[in-house]
N, C-alpha and C positions, 0 to 999 in steps of 0.2 A: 789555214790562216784566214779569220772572216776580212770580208776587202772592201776597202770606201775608198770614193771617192769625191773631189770637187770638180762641176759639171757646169763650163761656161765658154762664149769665143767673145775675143781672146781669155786665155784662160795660162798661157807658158809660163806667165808672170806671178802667177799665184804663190803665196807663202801658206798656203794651207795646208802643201802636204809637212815641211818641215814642224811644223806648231804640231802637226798630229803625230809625226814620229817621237819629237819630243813628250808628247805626252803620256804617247805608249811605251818610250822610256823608261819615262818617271811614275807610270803605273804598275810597270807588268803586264801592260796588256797585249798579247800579239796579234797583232793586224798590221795589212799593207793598206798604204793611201798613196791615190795616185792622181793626177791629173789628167778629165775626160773633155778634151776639146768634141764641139760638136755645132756642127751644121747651124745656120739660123731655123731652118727648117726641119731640123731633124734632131730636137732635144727629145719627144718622147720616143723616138726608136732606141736612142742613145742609152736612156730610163732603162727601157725594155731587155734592153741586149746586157745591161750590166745586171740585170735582173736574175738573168738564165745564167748568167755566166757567176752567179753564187753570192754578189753583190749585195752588202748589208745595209749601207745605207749609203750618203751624197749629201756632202751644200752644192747649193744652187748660187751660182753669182750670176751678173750680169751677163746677158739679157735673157735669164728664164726665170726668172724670180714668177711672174705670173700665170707662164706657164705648167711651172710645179704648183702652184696655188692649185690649178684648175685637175691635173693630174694625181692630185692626194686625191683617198676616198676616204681618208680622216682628217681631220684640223683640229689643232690646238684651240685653243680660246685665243690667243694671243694671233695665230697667225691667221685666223677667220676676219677679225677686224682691222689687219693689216692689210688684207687684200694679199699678201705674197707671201711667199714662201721661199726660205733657203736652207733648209733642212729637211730629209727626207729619210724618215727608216721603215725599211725593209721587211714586214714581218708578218708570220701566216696567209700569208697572199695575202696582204694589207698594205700598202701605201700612205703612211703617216704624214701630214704635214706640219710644219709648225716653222716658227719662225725667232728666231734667236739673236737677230741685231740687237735689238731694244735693251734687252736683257741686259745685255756686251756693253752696250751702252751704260747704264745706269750702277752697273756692276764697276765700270771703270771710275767714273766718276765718285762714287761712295767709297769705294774700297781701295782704289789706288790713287785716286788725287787725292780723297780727304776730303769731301764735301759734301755738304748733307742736302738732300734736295728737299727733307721735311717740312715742313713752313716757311719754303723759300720763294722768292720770286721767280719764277723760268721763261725766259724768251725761246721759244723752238722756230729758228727760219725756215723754209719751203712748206708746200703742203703733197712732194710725191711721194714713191715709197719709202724713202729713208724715213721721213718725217711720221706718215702712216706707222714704221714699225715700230717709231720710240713714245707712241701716244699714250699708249696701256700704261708700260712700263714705267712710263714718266708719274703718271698721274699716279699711278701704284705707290709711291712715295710720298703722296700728300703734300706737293707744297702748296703754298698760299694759293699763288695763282701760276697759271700754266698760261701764255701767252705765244700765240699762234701769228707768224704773222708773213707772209709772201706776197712776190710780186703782182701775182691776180688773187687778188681779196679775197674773190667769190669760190675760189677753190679751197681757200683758208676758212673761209665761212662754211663750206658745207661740210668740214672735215671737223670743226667745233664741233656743229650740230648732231653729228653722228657719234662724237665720245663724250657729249654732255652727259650724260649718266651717269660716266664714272670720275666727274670732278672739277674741277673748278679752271673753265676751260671756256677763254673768249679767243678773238680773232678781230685780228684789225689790219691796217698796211704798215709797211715801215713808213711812211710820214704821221703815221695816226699814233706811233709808240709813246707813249709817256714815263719818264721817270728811268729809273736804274735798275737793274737786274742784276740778283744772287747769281746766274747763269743764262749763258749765251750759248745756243746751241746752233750750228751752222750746217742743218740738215739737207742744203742745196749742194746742186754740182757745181756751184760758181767756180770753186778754187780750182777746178782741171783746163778752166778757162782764162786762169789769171783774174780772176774777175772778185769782187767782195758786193753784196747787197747792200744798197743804198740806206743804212744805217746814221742815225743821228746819235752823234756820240757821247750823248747823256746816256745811254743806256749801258755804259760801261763807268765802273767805282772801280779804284787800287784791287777791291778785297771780288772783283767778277772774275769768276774763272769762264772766258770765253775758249768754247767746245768748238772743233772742225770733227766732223766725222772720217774727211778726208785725210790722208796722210802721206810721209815722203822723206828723201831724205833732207829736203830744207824746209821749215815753217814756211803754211800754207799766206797765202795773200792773205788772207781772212785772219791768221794769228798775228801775222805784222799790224794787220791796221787794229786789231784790238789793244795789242800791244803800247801801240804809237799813243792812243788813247788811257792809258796806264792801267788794262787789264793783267788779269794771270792767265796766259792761253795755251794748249792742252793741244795735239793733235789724235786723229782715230787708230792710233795703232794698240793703242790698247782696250779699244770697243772691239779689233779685229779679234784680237786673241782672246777676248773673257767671250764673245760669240762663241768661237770656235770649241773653247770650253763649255759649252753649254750644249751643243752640239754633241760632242763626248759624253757626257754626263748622261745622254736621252740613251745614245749607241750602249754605253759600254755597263751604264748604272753607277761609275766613278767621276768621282769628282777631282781635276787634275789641281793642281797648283801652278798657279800663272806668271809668279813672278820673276822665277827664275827665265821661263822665255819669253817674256818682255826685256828682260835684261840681254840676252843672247841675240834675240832681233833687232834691238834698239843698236848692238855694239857694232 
């Protein structure tokens, strides 16, 4: 039975192996998923040892997402200009990396909210990895304008500057924001802080569906105060699971269906 796993500390909390049992389910496909806690200091032995030991592929969560970055001896197109990586397959003495937030992201959004990001306005908060991995994928959608915008400017600015090529892609601060936006994306760890970014609440209309990537079992700080503001707000459990899916799809060559464990996780 070929065997994956998710590779992070802490790591006990993860819902990745359930989403992957279900998939292999609802595919036919047999394989074990399991969860690989591992050392601050000792993710690539961790790599290594599930390597030998027959080990097909790995997401990567928090804190090795950079680590697999540097550890792939291949990169996707997506996860080269993310900087990080949280998927990894296993194959011909090869070391794949790529990166599949973004995807998860945009995939939820489009396909299971209902919302087209095509010639739409988009605000994306932070400038670290989360924000990095939803740049591509964002801007892959064409909307009008793509709107960058974190608490140090200059990191917002140099992260423009880098995916200017592929679209229409400025940067400014939340006091410099202008106007209303189709989507609010809240690509900072604020909400694990209780915390929301110092937003002016023009930038939320009735018809803005405000995004947390973060999720739980109560709306994040961030979804109340869009809310409060008369947004439609969303949280990330469904960027977890269309990820996770896309992650599958690289492993197995199948494409799962999501909806039904979105509804099983949500219950």
């Amino acid at each position: 039975m070929d065997a994956y796993a998710v590779i992070g500390n802490p790591i006990a909390h993860s819902k990745s192996p359930e989403i992957h049992a279900r998939f292999a389910a609802q595919t036919g496909q047999e394989l074990s998923y399991e969860c690989l806690p591992a050392p601050l200091s000792g993710f690539r032995a961790v790599v290594q040892s599930f390597i030998a030991d027959g080990g097909k592929g790995a997401n990567v969560t928090l804190p090795f997402k950079l680590e697999a970055y540097g550890l792939a001896g291949r990169l996707t197109e997506r996860a080269r200009l993310a900087g990080a990586v949280n998927t990894l397959k296993f194959e011909d003495g090869c070391i794949l990396g790529d990166n599949t937030d973004g995807a998860g992201l945009v995939r939820d959004i489009v396909r299971n909210a209902g919302v087209a990001l095509s010639g739409k306005r988009v605000l994306l908060l932070g400038a670290g990895g989360a924000a990095r991995g939803a740049l591509l994928p964002l801007l892959e959608q064409h909307p009008s304008e793509l709107v960058l915008s974190n608490r140090t400017h200059t990191r917002a600015r140099e992260l423009a500057t880098q995916f200017a090529t592929y679209g229409n892609l400025t940067a400014t601060e939340h006091a410099g924001l202008r106007g209303a936006f189709d989507v609010v994306i809240n690509a900072t760890s604020a909400s694990l802080a209780a915390d929301v970014p110092p937003l002016p609440a023009k930038v939320f209309l009735p018809t803005t569906l405000a995004y947390d990537m973060m999720y739980g079992k109560q709306p994040t700080v961030f979804m109340e105060f869009a809310r409060r503001h008369g947004a439609i707000a969303r949280d990330g459990l469904g960027m977890l699971i269309e990820q996770a899916a896309e992650s599958f799809f690289l492993w197995r060559g199948v494409q799962p269906q999501t909806a039904e464990v979105f509804a099983a996780l949500r219950a």
